[in-house]
Structures are given as C-alpha cells and as structure tokens.
C-alpha positions as a printed NumPy array, in Angstrom:
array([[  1.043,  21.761, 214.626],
       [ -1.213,  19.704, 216.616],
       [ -0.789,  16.514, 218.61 ],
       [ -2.054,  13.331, 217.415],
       [ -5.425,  11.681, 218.957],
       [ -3.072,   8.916, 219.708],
       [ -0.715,  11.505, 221.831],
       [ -3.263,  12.919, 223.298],
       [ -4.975,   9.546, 224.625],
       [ -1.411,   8.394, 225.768],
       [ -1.028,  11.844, 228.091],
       [ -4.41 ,  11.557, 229.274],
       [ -3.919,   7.801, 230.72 ],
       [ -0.247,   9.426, 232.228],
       [ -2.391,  11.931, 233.834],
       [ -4.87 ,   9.925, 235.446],
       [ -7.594,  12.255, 234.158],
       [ -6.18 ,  15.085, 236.31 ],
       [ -4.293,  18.068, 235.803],
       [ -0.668,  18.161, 235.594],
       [  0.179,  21.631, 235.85 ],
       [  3.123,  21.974, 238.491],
       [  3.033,  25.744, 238.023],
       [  3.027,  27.417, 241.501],
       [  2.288,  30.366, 239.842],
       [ -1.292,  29.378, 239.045],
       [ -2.333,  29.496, 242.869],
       [ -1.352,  25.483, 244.059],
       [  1.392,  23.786, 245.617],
       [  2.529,  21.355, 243.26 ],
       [  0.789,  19.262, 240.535],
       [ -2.901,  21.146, 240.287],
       [ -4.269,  17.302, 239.937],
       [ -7.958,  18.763, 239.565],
       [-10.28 ,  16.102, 237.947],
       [-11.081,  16.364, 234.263],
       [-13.452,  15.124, 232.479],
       [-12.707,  13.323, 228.645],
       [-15.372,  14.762, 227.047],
       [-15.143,  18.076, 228.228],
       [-11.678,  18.576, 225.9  ],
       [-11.195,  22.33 , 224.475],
       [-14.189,  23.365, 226.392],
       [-13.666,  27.003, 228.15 ],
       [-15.963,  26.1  , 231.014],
       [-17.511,  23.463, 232.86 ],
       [-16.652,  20.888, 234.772],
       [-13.699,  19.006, 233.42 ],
       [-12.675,  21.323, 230.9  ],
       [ -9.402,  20.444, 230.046],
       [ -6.686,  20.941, 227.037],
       [ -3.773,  19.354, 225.879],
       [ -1.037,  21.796, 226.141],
       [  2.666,  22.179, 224.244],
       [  5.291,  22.399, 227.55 ],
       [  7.664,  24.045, 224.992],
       [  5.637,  25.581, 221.73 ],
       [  6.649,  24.13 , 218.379],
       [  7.474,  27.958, 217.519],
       [ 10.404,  27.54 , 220.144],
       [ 11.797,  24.192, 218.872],
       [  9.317,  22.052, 220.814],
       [  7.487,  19.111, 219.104],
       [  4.337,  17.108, 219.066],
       [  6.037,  14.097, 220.605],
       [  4.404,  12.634, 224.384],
       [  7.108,  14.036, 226.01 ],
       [  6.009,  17.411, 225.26 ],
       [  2.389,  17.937, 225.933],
       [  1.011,  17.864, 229.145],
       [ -2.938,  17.794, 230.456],
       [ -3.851,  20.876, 232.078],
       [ -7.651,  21.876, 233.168],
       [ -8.568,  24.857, 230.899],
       [ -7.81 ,  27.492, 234.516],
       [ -4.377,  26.207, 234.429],
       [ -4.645,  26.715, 230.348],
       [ -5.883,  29.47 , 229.677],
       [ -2.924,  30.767, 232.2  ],
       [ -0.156,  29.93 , 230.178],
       [ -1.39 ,  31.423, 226.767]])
C-alpha cells in the first residue's frame, strides 16, 4: 500500500519541509529537521531528497492514514529500511 498524494501533501505542510526523523540512532539529537526539497521526492541523492515513510509498516498492522507516515530525508530513509 501506498499513501495518497493528498497524505502525503498534508505530512509535508506538518513537516515544514524538513525532516522529522527523531531517531537518535541516525547520528542527531532529536528531530533531524534537515531541509527538503518537494521536488526532490524518492530521489536517492541530492539535495532535498526526501521520502514519505510508514512509522509502523502496513505488514505490521500499520495503515496509510496521516498519522502514520512521517517525512524523512532519504539519509534518515534509507536507515530504517
């Protein structure tokens, strides 16, 4: 499953355009909050590149509702794969 363009637009504006990672684990103290760029969505490199991201995958019970996906820059991203 896959979140809507709608869901996706609605976490982006939440985010501010930044990453909201909160994983210490990725090497920052708190939110991440690097800057992302719109168009640079799915892209594995660049500045910006960014992803929308499941906080709990649908295989685990989570769902494609707001609530669940979160904007993370693709360092963050590619981290929790």
């Amino acid at each position: 499953m896959a979140f809507s363009d709608e869901t996706v637009k609605q976490a982006w504006e939440r985010a501010g355009g930044k990453c909201e990672c909160p994983r210490t684990t990725h090497g920052h103290v708190g939110r991440c909050n690097k800057t992302l760029s719109w168009d640079n969505r799915g892209r594995e490199s660049g500045w910006g590149a960014w992803e929308a991201h499941h906080r709990v995958s649908v295989q685990s019970g989570g769902s494609d509702a707001l609530s669940n996906c979160e904007i993370l820059c693709w360092d963050c991203h590619s981290r929790t794969l």
